[in-house]
C-alpha positions as CSV (number, residue, x, y, z in Angstrom):
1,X,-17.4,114.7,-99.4
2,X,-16.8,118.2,-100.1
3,X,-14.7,119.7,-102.3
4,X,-12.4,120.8,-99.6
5,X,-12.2,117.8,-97.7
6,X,-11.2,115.7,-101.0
7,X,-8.0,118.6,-102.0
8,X,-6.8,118.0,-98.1
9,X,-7.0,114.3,-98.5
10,X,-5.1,114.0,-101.7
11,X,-2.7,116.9,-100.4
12,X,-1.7,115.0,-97.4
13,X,-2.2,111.3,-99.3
14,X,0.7,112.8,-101.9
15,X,2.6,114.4,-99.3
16,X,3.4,111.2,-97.4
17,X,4.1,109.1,-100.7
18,X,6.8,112.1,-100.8
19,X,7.8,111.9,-97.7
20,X,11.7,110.2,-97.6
21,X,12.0,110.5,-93.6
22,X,11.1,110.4,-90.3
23,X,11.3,114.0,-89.5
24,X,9.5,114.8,-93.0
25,X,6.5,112.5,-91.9
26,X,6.3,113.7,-88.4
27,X,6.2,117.5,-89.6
28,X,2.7,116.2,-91.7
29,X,1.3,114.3,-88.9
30,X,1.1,116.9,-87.0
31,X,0.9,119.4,-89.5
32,X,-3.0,117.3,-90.0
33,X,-3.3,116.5,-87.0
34,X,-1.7,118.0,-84.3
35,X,-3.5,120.7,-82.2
36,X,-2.9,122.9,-84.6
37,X,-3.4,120.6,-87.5
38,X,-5.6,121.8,-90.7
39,X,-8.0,118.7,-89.7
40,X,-8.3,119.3,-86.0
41,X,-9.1,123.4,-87.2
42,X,-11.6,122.0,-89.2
43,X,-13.3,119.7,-87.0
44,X,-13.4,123.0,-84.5
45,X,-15.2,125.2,-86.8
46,X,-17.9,122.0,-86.7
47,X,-19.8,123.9,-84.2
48,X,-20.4,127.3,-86.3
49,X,-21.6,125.2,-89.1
50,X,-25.5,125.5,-89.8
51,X,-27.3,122.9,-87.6
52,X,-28.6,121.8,-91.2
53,X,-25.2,120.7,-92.7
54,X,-23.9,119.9,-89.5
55,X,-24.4,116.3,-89.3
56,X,-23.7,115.7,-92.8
57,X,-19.8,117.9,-92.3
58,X,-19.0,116.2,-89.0
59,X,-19.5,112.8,-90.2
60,X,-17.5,113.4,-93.5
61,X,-14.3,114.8,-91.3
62,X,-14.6,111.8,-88.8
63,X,-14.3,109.4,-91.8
64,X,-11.3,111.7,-93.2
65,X,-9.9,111.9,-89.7
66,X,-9.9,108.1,-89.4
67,X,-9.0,107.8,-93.2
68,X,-5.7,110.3,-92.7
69,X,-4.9,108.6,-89.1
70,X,-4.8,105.2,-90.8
71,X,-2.7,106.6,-93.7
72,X,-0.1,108.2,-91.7
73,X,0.4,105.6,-89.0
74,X,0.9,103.3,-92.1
75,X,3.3,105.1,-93.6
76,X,5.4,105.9,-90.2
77,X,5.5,102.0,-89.8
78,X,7.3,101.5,-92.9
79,X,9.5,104.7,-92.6
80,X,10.6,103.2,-89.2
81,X,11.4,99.7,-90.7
82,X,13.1,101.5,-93.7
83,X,15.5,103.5,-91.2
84,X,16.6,100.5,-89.1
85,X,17.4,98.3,-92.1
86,X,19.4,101.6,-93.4
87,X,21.3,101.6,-89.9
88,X,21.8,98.0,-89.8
89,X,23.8,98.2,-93.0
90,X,25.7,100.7,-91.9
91,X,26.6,99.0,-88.8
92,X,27.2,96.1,-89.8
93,X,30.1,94.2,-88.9
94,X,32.1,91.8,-90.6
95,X,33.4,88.9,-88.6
96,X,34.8,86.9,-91.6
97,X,37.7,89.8,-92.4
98,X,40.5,87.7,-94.3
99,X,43.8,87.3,-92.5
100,X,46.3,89.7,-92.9
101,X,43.5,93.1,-92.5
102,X,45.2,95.9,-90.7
103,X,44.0,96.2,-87.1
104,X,41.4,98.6,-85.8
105,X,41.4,98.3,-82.7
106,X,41.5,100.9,-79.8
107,X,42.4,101.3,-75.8
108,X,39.9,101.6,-74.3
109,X,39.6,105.1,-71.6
110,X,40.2,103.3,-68.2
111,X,42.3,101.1,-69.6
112,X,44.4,104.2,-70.9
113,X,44.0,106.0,-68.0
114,X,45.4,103.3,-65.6
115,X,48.4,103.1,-68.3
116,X,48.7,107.3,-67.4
117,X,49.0,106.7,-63.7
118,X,51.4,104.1,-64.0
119,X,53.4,106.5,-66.4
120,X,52.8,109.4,-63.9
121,X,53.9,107.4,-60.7
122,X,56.5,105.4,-62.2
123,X,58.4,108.5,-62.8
124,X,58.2,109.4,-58.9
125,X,59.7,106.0,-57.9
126,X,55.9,104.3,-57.3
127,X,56.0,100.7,-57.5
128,X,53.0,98.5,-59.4
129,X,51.0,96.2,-56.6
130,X,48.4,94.0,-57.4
131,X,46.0,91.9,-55.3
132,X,42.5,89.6,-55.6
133,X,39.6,90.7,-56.7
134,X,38.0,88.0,-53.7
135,X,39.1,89.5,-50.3
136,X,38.6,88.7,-47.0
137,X,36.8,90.3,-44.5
138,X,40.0,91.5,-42.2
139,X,41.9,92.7,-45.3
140,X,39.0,94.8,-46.9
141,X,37.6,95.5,-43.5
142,X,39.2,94.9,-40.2
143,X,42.7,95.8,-40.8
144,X,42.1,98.9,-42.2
145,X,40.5,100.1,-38.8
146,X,37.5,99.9,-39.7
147,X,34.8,98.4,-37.6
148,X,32.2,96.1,-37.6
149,X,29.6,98.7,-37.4
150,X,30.6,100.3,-40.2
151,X,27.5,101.1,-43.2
152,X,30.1,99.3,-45.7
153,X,30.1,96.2,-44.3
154,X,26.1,95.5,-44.3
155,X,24.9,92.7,-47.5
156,X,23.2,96.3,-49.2
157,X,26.4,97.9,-49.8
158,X,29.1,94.8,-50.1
159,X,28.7,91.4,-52.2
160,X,29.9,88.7,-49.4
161,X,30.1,85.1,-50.8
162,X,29.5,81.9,-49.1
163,X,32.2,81.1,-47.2
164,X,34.8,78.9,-47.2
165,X,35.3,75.4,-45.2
166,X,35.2,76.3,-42.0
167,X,34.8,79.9,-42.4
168,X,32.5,82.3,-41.1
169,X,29.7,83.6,-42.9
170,X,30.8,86.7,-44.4
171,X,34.5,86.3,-44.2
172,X,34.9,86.3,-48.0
173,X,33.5,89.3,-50.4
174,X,34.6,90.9,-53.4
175,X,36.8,93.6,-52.6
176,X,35.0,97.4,-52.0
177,X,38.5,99.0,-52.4
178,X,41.9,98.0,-53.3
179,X,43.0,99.0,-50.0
180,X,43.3,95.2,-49.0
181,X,46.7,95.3,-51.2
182,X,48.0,97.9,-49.1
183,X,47.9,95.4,-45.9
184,X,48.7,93.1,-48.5
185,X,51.9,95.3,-49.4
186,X,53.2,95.9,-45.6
187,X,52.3,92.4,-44.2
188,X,55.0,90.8,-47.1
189,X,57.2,93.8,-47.7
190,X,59.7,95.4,-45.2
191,X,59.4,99.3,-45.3
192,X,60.2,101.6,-47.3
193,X,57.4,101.1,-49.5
194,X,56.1,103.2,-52.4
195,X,53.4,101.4,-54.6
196,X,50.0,102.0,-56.3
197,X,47.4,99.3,-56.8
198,X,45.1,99.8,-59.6
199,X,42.1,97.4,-60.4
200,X,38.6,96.6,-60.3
201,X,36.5,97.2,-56.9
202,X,32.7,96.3,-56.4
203,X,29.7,97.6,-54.5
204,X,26.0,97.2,-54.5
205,X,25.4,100.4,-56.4
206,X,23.9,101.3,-59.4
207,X,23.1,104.7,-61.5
208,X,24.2,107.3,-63.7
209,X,27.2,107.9,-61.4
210,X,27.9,104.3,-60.0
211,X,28.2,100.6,-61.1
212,X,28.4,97.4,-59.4
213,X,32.1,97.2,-60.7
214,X,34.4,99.9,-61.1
215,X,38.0,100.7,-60.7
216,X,40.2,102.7,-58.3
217,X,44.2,103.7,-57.6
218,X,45.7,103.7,-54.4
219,X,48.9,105.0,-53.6
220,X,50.9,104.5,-50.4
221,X,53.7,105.3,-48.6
222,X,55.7,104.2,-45.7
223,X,59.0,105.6,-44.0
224,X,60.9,106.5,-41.2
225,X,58.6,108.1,-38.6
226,X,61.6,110.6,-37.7
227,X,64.7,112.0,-39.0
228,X,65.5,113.4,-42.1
229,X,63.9,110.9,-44.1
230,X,60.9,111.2,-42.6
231,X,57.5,111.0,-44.0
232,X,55.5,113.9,-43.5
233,X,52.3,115.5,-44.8
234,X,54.0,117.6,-47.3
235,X,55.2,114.6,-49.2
236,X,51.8,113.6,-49.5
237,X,50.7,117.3,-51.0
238,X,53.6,117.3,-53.2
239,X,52.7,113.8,-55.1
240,X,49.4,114.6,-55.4
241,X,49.4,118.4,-56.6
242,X,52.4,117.1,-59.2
243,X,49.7,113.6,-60.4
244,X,46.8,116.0,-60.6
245,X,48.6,118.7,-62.3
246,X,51.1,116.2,-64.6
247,X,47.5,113.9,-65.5
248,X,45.7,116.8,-66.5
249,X,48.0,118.5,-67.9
250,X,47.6,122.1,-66.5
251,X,50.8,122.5,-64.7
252,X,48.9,125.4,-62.7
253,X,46.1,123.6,-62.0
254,X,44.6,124.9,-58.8
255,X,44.5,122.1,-55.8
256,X,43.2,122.2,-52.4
257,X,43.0,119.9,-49.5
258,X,40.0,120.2,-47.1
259,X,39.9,118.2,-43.7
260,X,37.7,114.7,-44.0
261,X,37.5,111.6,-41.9
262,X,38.4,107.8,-43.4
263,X,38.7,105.2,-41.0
264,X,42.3,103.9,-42.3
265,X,44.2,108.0,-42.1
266,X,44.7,110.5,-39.5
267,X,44.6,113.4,-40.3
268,X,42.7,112.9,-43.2
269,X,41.7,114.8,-46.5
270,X,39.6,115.0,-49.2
271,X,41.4,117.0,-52.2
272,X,39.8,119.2,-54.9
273,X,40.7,120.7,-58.4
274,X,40.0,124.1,-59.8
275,X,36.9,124.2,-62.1
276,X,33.9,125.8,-63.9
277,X,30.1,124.7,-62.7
278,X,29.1,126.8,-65.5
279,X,31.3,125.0,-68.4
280,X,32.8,122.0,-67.1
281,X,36.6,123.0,-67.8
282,X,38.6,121.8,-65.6
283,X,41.1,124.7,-64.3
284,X,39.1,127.6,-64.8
285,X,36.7,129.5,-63.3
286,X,36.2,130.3,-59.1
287,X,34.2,126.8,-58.2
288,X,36.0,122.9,-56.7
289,X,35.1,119.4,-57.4
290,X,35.9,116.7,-55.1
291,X,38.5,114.2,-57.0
292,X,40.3,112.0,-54.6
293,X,41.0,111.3,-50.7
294,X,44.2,111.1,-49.1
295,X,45.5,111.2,-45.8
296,X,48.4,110.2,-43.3
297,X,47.9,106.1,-42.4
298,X,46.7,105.6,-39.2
299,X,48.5,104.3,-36.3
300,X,46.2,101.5,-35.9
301,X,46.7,100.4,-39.7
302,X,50.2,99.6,-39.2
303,X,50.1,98.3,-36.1
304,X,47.1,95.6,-38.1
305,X,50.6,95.1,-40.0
306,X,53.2,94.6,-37.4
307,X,54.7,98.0,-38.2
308,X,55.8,100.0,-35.4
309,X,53.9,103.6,-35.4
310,X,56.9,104.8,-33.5
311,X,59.1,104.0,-36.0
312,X,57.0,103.8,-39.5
313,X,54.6,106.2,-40.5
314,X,53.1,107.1,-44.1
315,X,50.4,108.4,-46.1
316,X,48.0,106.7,-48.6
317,X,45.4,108.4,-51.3
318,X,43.1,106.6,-53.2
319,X,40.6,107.7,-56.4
320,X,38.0,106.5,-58.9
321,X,40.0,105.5,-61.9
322,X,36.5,106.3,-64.1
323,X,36.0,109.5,-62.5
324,X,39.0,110.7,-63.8
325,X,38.5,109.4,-67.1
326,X,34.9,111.4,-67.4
327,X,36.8,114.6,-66.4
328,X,39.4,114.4,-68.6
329,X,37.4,113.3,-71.4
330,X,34.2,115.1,-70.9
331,X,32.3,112.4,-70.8
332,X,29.2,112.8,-69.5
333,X,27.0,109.0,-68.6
334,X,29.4,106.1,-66.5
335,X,27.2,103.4,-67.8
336,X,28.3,104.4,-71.3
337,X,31.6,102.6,-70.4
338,X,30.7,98.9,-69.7
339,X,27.6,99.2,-72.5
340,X,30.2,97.6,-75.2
341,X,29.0,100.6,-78.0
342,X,31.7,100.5,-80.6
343,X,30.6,104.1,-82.0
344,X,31.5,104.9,-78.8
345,X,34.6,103.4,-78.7
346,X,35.6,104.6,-81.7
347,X,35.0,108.4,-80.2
348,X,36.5,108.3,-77.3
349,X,39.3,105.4,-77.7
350,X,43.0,105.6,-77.8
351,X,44.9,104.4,-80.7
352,X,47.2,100.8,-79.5
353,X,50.2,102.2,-81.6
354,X,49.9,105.5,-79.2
355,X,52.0,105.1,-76.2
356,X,50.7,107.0,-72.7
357,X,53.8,109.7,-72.3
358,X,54.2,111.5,-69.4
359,X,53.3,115.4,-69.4
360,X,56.4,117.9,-68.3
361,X,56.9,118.9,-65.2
362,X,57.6,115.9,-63.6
């Protein structure tokens, strides 16, 4: 082997004994043998060597090449294991903590989030309504005016279950939206009515952007249809504008409401927030994002629940619970929430001994 050959084998031989890293030994693999490396150079020059000494150089840099390749892949092998045992240590967890240890607990971000609402609305006189998870077909469907035909109510977008004795196949699913409370609400409560039903909903989707479960608030109202306690569409404006505005806390927080269509409102609207494309911040800049849907109930919908449209009318809004949460707390991947990470937790978790306090301007 030549003299130069046997300095770059020792060099790079002592520089990954030295090496303490991954980084460090990736900046000498390719550093060798990258397509810039000193050994790759060198087997590149092969072809201006004299046809002489040729043979004799290429074969000693193949043997070098396949001595360093062996050397370094060794080396990166036992780097690797030595960084996971490092991180295993550190993340370890002890499930044997004496009795008496302090707590560490935190609230999780929907789970403070729905607290928020309920802080938020329970100032304006909103009632808490819950309901099942397992709805039936007329609740999450039918009485909500919305027909057979409908995309939602195909197997690829709704999990049905087998139905009950006697029942009709399909006639039981878990719940897309917690809408079903709403009937729920007007069938067993005389009007007025002011609640919002927060809780888990479920659809056959799956991404960056959607899970199977997920959570939503709904809000409704329902008044006199006439007279001076009616229930008009600026009611509706005012609660929403004062939530958006009182949960963000930006009490100029630009809102606008754009014309929509949902089967269960008429009119109906979709409402948007102030923003920045560029940065993210919510309240500044010249661009909207889509937050939440509202809109007047429809005739139909309290007729489902024995209400007189010429006497009751209201208005009903609904959001994604973790949509709010990612936009409040920048955070930027849904699936991160349900993944059970406690460094992730730990970042973006709310102390238990923190109470959710309601923002002025209420």
């Amino acid at each position: 082997m030549a003299d130069d050959l046997r300095a770059l084998r020792q060099e790079v031989l002592d520089s990954l004994e030295a090496a303490s890293d991954l980084r460090a030994w990736d900046a000498i693999r390719v550093g060798v043998l990258g397509k810039s490396g000193r050994l790759t150079a060198l087997l590149k020059e092969l072809g201006r060597t004299a046809p002489e000494e040729r043979r004799a150089r290429g074969a000693a840099l193949n043997r070098l090449r396949d001595e360093l390749g062996g050397a370094i892949e060794a080396r990166g092998k036992a780097l690797d294991a030595e960084a996971l045992d490092a991180r295993l240590r550190a993340e370890r967890v002890d499930v044997t903590l004496p009795v008496g240890t302090p707590a560490s607990g935190l609230i999780h971000p929907i789970s403070r989030t729905i607290e928020e609402m309920v802080a938020i609305f329970g100032a304006m006189g909103f009632s808490l309504a819950e309901g099942p998870d397992i709805e039936t077909d007329w609740h999450n469907f039918s009485a909500l005016n919305t027909p057979a035909h409908h995309p939602a109510r195909t197997d690829h977008d709704t999990f049905y279950l087998p139905p009950g004795a006697g029942g009709a196949v399909g006639s039981r699913l878990l719940r897309t939206q917690t809408s079903g409370v709403q009937i729920r609400t007007m069938l067993q409560n005389k009007p007025p009515i002011r609640v919002i039903v927060p809780g888990r909903t479920y659809r056959a989707d799956h991404d960056a952007t959607h899970s199977p479960m997920f959570h939503q608030c709904e809000g409704l109202v329902v008044g006199p249809a006439a007279g001076d306690g009616a229930i008009t569409l600026g009611h509706l404006k005012g609660t929403v504008i004062e939530f958006l505005r009182a949960f963000f806390n930006q009490p100029a927080l630009p809102v606008r409401f754009r014309a929509s269509y949902f089967p269960f409102t008429e009119p109906s609207m979709e409402v948007d927030i102030g923003w920045s494309r560029a940065t993210g911040e919510i309240g500044a800049g010249t661009d909207w994002l889509e937050v939440l849907g509202s809109g007047m109930v429809h005739p139909r919908v309290l007729a489902n629940c024995g209400l007189d449209p010429r006497e009751w009318q209201g208005f009903a809004f609904g959001m994604g619970i973790e949509r709010l949460t990612m936009l409040k707390h920048g955070i930027p991947d849904l699936r991160s929430m349900f993944e059970g990470d406690l460094r992730w937790l730990r970042h973006y978790g709310s102390s238990p001994l923190t109470p959710a306090l309601l923002h002025e301007g209420l």
